[in-house]
MILUMNU-924328 format. One record per residue (C-alpha): x, y, z. Coordinates in steps of 0.02 Angstrom, whole numbers, plus 50000, padded with zeros to 5 digits. Layout:
N
+-------+-------+-------+
|     X |     Y |     Z |
+-------+-------+-------+
|     X |     Y |     Z |
...
+-------+-------+-------+
// end
This chain:
416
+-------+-------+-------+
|     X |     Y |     Z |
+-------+-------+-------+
| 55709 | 53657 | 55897 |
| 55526 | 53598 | 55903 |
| 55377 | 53748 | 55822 |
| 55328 | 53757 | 55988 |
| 55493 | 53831 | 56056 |
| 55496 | 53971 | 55948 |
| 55434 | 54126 | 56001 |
| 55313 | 54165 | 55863 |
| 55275 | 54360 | 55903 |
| 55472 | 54392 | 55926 |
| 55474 | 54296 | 55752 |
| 55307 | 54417 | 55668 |
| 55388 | 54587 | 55753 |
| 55544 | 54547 | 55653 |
| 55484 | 54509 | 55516 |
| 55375 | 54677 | 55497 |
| 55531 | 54760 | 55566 |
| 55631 | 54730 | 55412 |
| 55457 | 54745 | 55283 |
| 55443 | 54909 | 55364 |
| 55643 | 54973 | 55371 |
| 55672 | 54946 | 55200 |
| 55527 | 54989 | 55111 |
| 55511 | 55147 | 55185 |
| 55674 | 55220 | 55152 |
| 55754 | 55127 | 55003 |
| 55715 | 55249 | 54906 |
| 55811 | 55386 | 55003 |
| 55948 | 55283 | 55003 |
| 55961 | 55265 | 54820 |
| 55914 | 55444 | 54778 |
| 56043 | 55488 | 54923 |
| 56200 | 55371 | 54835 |
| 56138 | 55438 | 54657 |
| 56134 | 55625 | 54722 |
| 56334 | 55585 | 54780 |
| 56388 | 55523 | 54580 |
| 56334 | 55340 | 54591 |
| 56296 | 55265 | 54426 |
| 56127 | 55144 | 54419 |
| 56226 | 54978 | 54452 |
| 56332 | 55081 | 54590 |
| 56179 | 55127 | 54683 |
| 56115 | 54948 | 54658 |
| 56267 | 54871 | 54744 |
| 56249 | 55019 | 54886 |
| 56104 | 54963 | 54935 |
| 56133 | 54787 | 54926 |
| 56280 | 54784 | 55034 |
| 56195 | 54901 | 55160 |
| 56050 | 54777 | 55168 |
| 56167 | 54634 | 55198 |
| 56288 | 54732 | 55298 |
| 56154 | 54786 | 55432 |
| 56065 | 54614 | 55429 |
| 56226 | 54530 | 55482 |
| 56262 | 54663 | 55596 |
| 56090 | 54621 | 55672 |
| 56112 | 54443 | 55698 |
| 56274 | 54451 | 55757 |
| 56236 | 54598 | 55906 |
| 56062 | 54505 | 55968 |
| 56132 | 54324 | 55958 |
| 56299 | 54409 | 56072 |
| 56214 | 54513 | 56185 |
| 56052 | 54403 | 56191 |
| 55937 | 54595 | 56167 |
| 55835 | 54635 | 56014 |
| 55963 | 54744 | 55953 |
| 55901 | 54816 | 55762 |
| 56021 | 54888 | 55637 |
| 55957 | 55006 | 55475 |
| 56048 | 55113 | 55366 |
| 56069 | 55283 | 55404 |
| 55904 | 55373 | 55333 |
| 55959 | 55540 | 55379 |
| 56130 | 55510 | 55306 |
| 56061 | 55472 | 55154 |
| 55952 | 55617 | 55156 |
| 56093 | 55714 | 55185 |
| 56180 | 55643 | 55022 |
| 56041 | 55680 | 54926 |
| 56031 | 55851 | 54951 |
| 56238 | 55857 | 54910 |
| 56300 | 55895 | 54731 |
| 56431 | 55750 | 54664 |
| 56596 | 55801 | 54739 |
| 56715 | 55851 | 54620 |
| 56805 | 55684 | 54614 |
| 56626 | 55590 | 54584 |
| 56565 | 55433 | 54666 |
| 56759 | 55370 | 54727 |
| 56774 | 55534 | 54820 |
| 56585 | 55511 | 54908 |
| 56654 | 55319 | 54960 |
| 56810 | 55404 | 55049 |
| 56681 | 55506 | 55132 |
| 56579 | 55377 | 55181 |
| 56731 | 55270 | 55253 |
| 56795 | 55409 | 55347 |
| 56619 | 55446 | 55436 |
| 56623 | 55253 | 55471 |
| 56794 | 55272 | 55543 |
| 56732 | 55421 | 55675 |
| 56587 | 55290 | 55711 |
| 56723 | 55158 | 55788 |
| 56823 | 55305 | 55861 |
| 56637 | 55392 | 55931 |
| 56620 | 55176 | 56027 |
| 56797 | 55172 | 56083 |
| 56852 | 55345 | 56138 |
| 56718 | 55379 | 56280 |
| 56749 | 55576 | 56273 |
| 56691 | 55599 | 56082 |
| 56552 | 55489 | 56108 |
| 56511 | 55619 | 56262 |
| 56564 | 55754 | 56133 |
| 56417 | 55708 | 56006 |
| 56292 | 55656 | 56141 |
| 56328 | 55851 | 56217 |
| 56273 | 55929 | 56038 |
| 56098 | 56044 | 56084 |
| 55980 | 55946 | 56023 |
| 55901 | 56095 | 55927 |
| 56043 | 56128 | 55830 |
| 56056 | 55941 | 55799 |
| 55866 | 55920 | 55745 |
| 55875 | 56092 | 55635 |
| 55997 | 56026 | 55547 |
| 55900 | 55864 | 55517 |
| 55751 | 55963 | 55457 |
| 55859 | 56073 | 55337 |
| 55947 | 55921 | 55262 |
| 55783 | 55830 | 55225 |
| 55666 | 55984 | 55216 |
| 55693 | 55991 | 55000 |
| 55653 | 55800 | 54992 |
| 55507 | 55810 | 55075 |
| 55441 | 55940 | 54931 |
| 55429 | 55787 | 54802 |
| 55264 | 55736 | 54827 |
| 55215 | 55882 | 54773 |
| 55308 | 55898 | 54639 |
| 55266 | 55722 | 54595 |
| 55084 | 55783 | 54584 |
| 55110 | 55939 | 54475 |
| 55227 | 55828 | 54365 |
| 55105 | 55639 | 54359 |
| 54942 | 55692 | 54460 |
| 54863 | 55532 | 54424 |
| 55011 | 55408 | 54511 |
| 55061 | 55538 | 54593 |
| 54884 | 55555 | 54695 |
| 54870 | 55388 | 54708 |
| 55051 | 55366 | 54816 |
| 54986 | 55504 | 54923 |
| 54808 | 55451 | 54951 |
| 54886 | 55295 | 54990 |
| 55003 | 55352 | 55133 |
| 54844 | 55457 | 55205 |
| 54724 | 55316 | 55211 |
| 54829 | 55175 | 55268 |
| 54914 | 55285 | 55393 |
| 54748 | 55329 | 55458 |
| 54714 | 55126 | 55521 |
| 54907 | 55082 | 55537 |
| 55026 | 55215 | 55539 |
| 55195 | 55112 | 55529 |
| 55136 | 55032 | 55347 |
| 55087 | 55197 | 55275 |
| 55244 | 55219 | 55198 |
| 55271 | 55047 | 55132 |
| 55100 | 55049 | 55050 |
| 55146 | 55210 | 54963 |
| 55305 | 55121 | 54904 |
| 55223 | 54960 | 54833 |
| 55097 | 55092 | 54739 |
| 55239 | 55177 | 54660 |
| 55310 | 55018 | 54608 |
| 55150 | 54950 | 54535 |
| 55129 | 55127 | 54443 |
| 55302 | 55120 | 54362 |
| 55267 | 54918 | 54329 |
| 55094 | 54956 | 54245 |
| 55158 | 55120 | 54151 |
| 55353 | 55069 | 54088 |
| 55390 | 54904 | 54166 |
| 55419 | 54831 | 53978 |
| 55607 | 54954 | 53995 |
| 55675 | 54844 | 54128 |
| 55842 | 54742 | 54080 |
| 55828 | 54584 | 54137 |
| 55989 | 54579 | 54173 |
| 55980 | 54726 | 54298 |
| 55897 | 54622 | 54415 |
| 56035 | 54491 | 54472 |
| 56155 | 54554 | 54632 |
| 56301 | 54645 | 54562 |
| 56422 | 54687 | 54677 |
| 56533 | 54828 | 54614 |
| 56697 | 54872 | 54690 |
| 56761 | 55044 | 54718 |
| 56911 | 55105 | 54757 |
| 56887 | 55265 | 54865 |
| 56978 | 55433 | 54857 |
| 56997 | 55575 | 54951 |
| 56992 | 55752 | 54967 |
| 56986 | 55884 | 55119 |
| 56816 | 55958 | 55050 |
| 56736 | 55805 | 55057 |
| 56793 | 55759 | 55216 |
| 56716 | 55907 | 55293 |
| 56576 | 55933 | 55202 |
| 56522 | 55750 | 55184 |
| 56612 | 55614 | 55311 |
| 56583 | 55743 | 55463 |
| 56395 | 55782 | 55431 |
| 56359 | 55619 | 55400 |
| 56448 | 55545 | 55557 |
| 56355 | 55672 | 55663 |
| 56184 | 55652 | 55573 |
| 56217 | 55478 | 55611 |
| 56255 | 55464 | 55790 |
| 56144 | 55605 | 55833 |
| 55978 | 55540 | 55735 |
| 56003 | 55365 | 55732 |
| 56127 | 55263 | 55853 |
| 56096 | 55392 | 56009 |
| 55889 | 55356 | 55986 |
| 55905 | 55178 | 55936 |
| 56015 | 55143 | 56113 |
| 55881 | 55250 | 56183 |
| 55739 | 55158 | 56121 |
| 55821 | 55016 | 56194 |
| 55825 | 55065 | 56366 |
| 55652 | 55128 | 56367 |
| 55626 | 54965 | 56339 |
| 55722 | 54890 | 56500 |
| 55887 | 54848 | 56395 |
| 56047 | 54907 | 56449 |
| 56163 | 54852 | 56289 |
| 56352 | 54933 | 56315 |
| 56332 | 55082 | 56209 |
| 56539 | 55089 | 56163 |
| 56546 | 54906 | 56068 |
| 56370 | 54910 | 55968 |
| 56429 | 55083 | 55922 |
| 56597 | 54999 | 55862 |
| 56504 | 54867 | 55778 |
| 56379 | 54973 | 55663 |
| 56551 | 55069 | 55618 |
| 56643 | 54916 | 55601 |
| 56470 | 54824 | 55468 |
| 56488 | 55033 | 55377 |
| 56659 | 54989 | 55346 |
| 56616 | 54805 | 55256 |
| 56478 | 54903 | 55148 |
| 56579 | 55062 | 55108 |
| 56684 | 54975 | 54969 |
| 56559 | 54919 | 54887 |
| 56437 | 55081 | 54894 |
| 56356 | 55093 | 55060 |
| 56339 | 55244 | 55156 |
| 56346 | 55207 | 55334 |
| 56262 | 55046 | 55449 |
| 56186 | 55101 | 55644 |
| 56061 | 55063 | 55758 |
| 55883 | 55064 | 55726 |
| 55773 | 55173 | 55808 |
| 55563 | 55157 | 55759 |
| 55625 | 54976 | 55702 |
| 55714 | 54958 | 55850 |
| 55531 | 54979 | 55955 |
| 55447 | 54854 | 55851 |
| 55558 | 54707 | 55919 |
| 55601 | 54796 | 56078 |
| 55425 | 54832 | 56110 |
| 55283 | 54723 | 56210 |
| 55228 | 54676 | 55986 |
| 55401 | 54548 | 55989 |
| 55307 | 54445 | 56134 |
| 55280 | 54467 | 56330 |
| 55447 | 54373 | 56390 |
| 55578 | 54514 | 56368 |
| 55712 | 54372 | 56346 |
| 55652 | 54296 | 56214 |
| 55621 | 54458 | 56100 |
| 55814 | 54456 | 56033 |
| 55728 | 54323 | 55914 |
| 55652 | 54480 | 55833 |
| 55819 | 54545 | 55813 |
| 55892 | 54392 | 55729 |
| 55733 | 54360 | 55603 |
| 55762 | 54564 | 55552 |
| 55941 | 54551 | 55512 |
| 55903 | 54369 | 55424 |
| 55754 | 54450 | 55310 |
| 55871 | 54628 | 55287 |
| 56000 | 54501 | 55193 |
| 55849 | 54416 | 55082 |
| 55803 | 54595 | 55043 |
| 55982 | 54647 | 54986 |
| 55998 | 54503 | 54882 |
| 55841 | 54608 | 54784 |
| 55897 | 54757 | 54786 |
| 55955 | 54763 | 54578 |
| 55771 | 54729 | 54557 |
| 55723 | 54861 | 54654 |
| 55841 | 54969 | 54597 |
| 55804 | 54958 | 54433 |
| 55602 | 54975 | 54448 |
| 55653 | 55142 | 54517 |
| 55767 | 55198 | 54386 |
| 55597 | 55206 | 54290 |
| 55513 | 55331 | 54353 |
| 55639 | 55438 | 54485 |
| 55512 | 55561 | 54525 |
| 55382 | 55430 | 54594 |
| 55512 | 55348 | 54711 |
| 55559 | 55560 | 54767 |
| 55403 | 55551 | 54811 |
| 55377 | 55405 | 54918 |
| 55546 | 55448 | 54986 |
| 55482 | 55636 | 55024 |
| 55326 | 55532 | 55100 |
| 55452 | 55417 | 55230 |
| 55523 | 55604 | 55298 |
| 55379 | 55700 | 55336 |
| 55359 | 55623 | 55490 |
| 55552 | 55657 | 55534 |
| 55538 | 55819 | 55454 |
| 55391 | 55886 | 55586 |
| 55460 | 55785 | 55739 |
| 55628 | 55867 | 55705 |
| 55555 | 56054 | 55678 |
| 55454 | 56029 | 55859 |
| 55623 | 55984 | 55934 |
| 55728 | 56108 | 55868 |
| 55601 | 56260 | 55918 |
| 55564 | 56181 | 56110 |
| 55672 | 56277 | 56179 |
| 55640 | 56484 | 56160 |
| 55822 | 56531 | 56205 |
| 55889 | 56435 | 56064 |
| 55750 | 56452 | 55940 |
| 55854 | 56595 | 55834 |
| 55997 | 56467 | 55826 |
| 55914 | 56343 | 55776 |
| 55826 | 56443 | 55633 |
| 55997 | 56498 | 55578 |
| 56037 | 56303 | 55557 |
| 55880 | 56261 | 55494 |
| 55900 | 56382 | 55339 |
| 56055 | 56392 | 55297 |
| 56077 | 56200 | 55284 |
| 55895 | 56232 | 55182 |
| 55978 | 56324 | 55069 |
| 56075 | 56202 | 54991 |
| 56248 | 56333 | 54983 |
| 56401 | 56248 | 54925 |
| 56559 | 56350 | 54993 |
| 56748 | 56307 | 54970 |
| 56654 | 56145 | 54909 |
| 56580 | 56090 | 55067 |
| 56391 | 56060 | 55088 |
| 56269 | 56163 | 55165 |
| 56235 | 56034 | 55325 |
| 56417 | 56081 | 55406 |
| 56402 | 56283 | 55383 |
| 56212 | 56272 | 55436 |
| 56294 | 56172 | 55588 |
| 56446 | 56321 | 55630 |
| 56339 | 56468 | 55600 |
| 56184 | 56377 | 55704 |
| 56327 | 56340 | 55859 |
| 56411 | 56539 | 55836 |
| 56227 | 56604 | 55865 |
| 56190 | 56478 | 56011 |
| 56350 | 56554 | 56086 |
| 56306 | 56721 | 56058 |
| 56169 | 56681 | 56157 |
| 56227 | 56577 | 56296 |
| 56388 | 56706 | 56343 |
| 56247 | 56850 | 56362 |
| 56225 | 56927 | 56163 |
| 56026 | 56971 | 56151 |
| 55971 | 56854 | 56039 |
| 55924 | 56941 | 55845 |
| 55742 | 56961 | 55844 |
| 55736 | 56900 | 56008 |
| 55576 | 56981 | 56129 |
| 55694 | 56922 | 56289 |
| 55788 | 57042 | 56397 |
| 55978 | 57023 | 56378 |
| 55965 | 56980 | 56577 |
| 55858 | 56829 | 56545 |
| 55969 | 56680 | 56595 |
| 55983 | 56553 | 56469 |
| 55983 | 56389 | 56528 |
| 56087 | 56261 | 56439 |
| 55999 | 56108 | 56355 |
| 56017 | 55931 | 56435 |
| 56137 | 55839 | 56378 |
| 56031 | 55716 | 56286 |
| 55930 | 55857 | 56200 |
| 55778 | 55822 | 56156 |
| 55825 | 55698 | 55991 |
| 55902 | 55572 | 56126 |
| 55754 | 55571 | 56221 |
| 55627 | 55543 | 56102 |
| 55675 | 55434 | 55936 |
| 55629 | 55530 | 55767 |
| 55482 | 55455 | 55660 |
| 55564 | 55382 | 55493 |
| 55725 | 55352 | 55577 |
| 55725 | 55164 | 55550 |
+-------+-------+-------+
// end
């Protein structure tokens, strides 16, 4: 195909897509697959067959359906993991997790009436417990200061000042700072070795716990922050993909990562407006080019990702921090969304703090209690309880959220 053919803006979005997807959350992602058991070379091969997983998933969706249709890894979901302790059975357990939540993913794109299900979650309860799950990560910069003020200022400063003139690469620059401090301050304790692609295979187990306190927070952190936004963000932009199959297919690429680490594979959401948006080029047919050059530069990233992975093994606390840097953003949007709405503000504080808290009962996480004790106060409320705390009149009808809730309408910042 001649130069002249190609759309070059379609060609620039994508590219920036996939600069801007992975260097602003790889480092949740590995702190989220370490936080689960994951050894060093596990977490390497995670990410690697994410990367890969969700480029190919890329290419193949916008080359089929002829749409910019971005993939990313689950942020949220790996947020989530982060904030879990090791299940009792380690990493193998954590990859049964993972490849149930990718099984409820296909079931959520074939069986219209859970897809409904998950779409008819309140959207406060759904963004509270977003904003408990990454509320403790987004403590590390601080703690990154009080711990190595001098890189630690600098990765700040550096998300401040470049987000100030271009807020999408304010994240990314803090990254490449916190990679240049841990090259410039213990780069000579890499293994060379460390930096080739390993794949590692791993055979996953199960247990109930793990199921519920793992596979089912992470499938509905997943749908509800990532592929229910990123089909939104679609739309907004005059797409109208079938929502069933590219749910199918992000479960279906989760399933090809899961063996070899990988958390879970969806649709793109701020990435998703880069090469949706008017910045891919001004002939809305052409922009699926965006979607293709993404998914081709996610699998040149993968093929990095033991380098990567082993710069951050270095210093953790610097990459916490960038990581804590890429969910502030989501952390704020989330907090807005969940208190919108006064009649279910009490609910969604119960959410909010008991997923905070971090609890661990009968060995599930705290993301699925904060979930049931944030939906028993909502009903409470909605079959006529006065609310605790709550300045309303029991008489006050209490009108029912949307259906789409307010984290379908409007895509969460750092949900790539």
């Amino acid at each position: 195909m001649a130069m002249r053919a190609l759309p070059l803006p379609a060609i620039s979005a994508g590219l920036l897509a996939a600069f801007v997807g992975f260097t602003s959350s790889f480092s949740v992602v590995l702190g989220g697959l370490i936080g689960v058991g994951a050894t060093q070379v596990e977490a390497a091969s995670g990410l690697m067959a994410l990367s890969i997983a969700m480029g190919l998933c890329a290419i193949l969706l916008s080359l089929r359906h002829r749409m910019p249709i971005s993939v990313a890894w689950s942020t949220p979901g790996a947020a989530l993991l982060a904030g879990a302790a090791a299940p009792q059975g380690g990493f193998p357990t954590a990859v049964g997790a993972f490849l149930l939540a990718a099984l409820l993913v296909i079931l959520a794109g074939t069986l219209r009436p859970l897809g409904r299900l998950i779409a008819a979650i309140p959207g406060s309860i759904a963004n509270a417990m977003l904003a408990g799950i990454i509320f403790s990560l987004c403590l590390a910069p601080v703690k990154a200061i009080a711990s190595e003020p001098l890189p630690g200022l600098a990765i700040a400063a550096t998300w401040m000042l470049v987000g100030r003139v271009r807020r999408l690469l304010a994240v990314p620059a803090a990254a490449l700072v916190a990679i240049a401090a841990i090259l410039a301050t213990k780069g000579g304790g890499i293994d060379p070795a460390s930096l080739l692609p390993r794949p590692v295979l791993i055979a996953p187990s199960f247990d109930w716990q793990s199921a519920i306190g793992i596979a089912l927070p992470l499938f509905l952190v997943t749908m509800a922050s990532q592929n229910i936004p990123g089909l939104t963000v679609l739309k907004v932009n005059g797409y109208q993909p079938p929502a069933g199959p590219l749910f199918t297919a992000t479960g279906l690429f989760s399933l090809l990562a899961v063996p070899f680490g990988g958390h879970a594979v969806n649709l793109a959401a701020i990435t998703a407006a880069i090469c949706a948006g008017e910045e891919a080029g001004p002939d809305p047919d052409r922009r699926w080019w965006a979607g293709v050059v993404s998914g081709v530069a996610y699998v040149i990233f993968g093929l990095g990702a033991g380098a990567v992975t082993a710069f951050a093994s270095l210093s953790p606390l610097l990459i916490e921090a960038a990581a804590g840097l890429a969910l502030i953003g989501a952390l704020t949007a989330s907090l807005q969304a969940a208190m919108a709405s006064a009649d279910e503000r009490n609910a969604a504080a119960v959410t909010f703090l008991t997923t905070a808290s971090g609890i661990a009962f009968l060995g599930i996480s705290a993301p699925f209690w904060g979930l049931l004790a944030g939906a028993a106060m909502l009903a409470l409320v909605r079959f006529g309880a006065p609310a605790i705390g709550s300045a309303q009149p029991a008489a006050t009808p209490v009108v029912r959220a949307p259906e789409t809730g307010p984290i379908e309408r409007r895509p969460l910042p750092g949900s790539l």
